[in-house]
C-alpha positions as CSV (number, residue, x, y, z in Angstrom):
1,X,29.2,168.2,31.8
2,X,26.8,166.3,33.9
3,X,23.2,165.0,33.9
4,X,21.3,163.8,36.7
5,X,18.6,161.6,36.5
6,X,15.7,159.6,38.2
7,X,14.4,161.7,40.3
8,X,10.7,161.4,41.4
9,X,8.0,161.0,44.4
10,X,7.8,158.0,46.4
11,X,7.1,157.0,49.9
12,X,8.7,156.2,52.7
13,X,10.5,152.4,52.8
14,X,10.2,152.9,48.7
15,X,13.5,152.7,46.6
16,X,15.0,155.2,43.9
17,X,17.7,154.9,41.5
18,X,19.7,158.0,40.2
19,X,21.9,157.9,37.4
20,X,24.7,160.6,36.5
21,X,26.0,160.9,33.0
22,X,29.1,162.6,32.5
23,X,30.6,163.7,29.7
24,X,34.3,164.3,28.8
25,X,37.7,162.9,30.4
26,X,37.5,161.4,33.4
27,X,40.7,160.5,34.9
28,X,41.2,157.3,37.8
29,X,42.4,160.2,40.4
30,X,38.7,161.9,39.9
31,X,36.1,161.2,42.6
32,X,32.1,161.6,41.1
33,X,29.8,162.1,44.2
34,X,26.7,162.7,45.1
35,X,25.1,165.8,47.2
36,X,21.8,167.2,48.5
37,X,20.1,169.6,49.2
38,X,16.8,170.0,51.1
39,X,14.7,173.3,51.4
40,X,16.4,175.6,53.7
41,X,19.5,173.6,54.4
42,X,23.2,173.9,53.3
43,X,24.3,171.3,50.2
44,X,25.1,168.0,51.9
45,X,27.7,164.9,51.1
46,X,25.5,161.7,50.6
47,X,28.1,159.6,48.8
48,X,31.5,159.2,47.0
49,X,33.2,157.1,44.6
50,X,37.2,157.1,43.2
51,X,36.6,157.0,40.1
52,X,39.5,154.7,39.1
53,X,39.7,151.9,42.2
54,X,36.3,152.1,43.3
55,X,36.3,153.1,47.1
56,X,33.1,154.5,48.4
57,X,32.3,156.5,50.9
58,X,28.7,158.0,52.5
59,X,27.5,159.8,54.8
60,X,26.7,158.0,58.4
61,X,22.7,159.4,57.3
62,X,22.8,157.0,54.2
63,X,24.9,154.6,55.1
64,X,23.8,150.9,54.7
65,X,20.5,152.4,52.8
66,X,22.2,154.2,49.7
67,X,24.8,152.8,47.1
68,X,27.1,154.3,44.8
69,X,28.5,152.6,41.8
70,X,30.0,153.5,38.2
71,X,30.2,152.3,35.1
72,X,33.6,153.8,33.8
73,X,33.0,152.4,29.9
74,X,29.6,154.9,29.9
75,X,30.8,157.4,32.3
76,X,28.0,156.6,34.6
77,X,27.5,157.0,38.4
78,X,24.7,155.7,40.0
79,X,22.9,156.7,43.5
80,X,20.9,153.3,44.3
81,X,18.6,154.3,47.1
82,X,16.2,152.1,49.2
83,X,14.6,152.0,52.4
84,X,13.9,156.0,51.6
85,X,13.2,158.1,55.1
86,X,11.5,161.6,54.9
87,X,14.5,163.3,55.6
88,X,16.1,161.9,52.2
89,X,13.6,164.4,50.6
90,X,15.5,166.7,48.8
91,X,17.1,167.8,45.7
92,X,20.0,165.8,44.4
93,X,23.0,166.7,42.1
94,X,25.9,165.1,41.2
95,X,29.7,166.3,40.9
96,X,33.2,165.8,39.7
97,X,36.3,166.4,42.1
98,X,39.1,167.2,40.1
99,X,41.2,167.4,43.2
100,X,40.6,164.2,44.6
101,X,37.9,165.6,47.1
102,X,35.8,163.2,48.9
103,X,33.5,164.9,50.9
104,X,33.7,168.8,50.9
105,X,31.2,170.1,48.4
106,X,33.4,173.3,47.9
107,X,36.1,170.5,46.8
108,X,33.8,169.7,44.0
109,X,34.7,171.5,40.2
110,X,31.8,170.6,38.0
111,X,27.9,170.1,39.4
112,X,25.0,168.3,37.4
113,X,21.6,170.3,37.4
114,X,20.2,168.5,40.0
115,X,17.4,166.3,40.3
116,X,14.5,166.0,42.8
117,X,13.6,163.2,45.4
118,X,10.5,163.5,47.3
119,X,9.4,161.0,50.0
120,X,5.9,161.2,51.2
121,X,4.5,159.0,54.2
């Protein structure tokens, strides 16, 4: 199971921090990610992290603005976001890759409820 956090309304150039508690085994193979969603769009990959090493991975729209971390004792990911655009508007979920998955959001077994980001200017 998994529960997003953090969400809220800020404005443009603001920062956000998301949290993602998880609950059960996690295993070092797993990859917990994070994906999007904005109103009339398909679910999009914002960022990745193996769960065991640490490797991250984003998506060229967040890159260099977002960060990913975990914290393996509390089963935490977290989705640091600053220097929020418009377009980051949207609602956010995080997800457990069973598989390995790093990217593919169809890759992804278990999904958090979600939780929204809205950036005003």
């Amino acid at each position: 199971q998994l529960q997003a956090s953090g969400g809220g309304s800020v404005q443009a150039g603001d920062s956000l921090s998301l949290s993602c508690a998880a609950s059960g085994n996690i295993y070092s193979s797993h990859v917990m990610g994070w994906f999007r969603q904005a109103p009339g769009k398909e679910r999009e990959f914002v960022s990745s992290i193996r769960w065991g090493v640490g490797n991250t991975y984003y998506a060229d729209s967040v890159k260099g603005r977002f960060t990913i971390s975990r914290d393996r004792a509390k089963k935490m990911v977290y989705l640091q976001m600053d220097s929020l655009k418009l377009e980051d508007t949207a609602v956010y979920y995080c997800a457990i890759s069973r598989t390995g998955a790093l990217r593919v959001a169809a890759d992804f077994n278990y999904w958090g409820q979600g939780t929204q980001v809205t950036v005003s200017s």
